[in-house]
C-alpha positions in Angstrom: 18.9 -22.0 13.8 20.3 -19.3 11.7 17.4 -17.3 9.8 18.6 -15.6 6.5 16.4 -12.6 5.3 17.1 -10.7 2.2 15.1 -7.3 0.6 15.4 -4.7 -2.0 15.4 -6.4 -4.8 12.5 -4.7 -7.8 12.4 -3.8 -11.2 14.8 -1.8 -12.6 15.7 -0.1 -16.4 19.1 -1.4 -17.9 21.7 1.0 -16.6 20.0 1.7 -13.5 20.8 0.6 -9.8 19.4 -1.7 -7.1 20.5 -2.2 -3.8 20.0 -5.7 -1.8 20.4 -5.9 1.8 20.6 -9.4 4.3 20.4 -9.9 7.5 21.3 -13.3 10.0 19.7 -14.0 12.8 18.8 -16.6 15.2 20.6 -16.4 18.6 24.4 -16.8 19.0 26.8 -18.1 15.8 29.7 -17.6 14.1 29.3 -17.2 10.6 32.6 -18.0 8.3 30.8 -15.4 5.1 27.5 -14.3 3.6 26.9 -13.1 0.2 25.1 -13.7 -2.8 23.8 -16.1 -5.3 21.7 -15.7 -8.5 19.7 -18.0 -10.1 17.5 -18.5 -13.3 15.1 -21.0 -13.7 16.4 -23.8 -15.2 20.0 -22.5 -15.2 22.9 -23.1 -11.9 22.8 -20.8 -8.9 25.9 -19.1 -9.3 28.3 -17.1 -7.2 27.5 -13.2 -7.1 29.9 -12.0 -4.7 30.7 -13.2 -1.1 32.1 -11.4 1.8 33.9 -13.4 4.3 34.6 -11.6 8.3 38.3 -11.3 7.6 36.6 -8.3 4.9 38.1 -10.5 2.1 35.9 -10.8 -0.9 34.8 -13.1 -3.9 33.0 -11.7 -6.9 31.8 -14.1 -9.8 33.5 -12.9 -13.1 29.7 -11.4 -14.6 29.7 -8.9 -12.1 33.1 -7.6 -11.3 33.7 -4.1 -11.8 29.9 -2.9 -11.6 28.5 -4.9 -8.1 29.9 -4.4 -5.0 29.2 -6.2 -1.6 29.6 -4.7 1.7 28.5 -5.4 5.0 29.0 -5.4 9.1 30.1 -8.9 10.6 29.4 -7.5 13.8 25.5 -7.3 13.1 25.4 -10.4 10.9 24.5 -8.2 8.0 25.6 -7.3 4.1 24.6 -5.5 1.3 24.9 -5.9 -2.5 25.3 -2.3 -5.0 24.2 -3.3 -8.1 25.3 -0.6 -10.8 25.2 -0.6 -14.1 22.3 -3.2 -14.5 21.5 -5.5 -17.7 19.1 -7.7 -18.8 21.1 -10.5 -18.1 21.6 -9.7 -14.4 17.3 -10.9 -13.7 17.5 -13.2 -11.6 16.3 -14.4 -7.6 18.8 -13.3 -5.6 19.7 -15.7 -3.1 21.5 -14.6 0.6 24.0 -16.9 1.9 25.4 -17.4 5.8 28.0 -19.7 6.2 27.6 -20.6 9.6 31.1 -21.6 11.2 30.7 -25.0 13.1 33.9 -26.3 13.8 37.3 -25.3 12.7 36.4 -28.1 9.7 32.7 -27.7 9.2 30.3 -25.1 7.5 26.5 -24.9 7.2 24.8 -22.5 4.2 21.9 -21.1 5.4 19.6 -19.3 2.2 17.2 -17.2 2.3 13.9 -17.2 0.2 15.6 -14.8 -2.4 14.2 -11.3 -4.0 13.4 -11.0 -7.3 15.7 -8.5 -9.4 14.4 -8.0 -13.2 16.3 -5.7 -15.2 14.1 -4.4 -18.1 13.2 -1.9 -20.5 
């Protein structure tokens, strides 16, 4: 079974930079994407940005213009740049693979999320 295993997340001042990093592991898949959700307690788990193999990539509408998500499909890996920070960016930072099962059929696999808190 996939394994999703995300790090860097911290405490940072507003304005300041963070950089998260995820890996995927767990034998041989295909993976469709992997990104990035955030989530408050109490509050949805929303898209960050997502990165799919083609390089094509989805950013939720908070973040555009100051995160940006890169990665290698060939080592199952990705990484989120987080400039510009605010308060309202704290959050658990969730990785996402989509594993590719069929031509039809996805699975989401999260990992435990890293904490990012964004204050003065």
């Amino acid at each position: 079974q996939v394994q999703v295993l995300e790090s860097g997340g911290g405490l940072v001042q507003p304005g300041g930079s963070l950089r998260l990093s995820c890996v995927a592991s767990g034998g041989v898949f295909d993976l469709n994407a992997m990104g990035w959700y955030r989530q408050v307690p109490g509050e949805d788990r929303d898209l960050v940005a997502l990165m799919h193999t083609s390089g094509s990539t989805n950013y939720g509408n908070k973040v555009k213009g100051r995160f940006t998500i890169s990665g290698d499909s060939a080592k199952n890996t990705v990484h989120l740049q987080m400039n510009s920070l605010k308060p309202e960016d704290t959050a658990v930072y969730y990785c996402i693979a989509l594993e590719r099962l069929s031509a039809l059929d996805e699975a989401a696999h999260w990992g435990q999320g890293t904490q990012v808190t964004v204050s003065s």
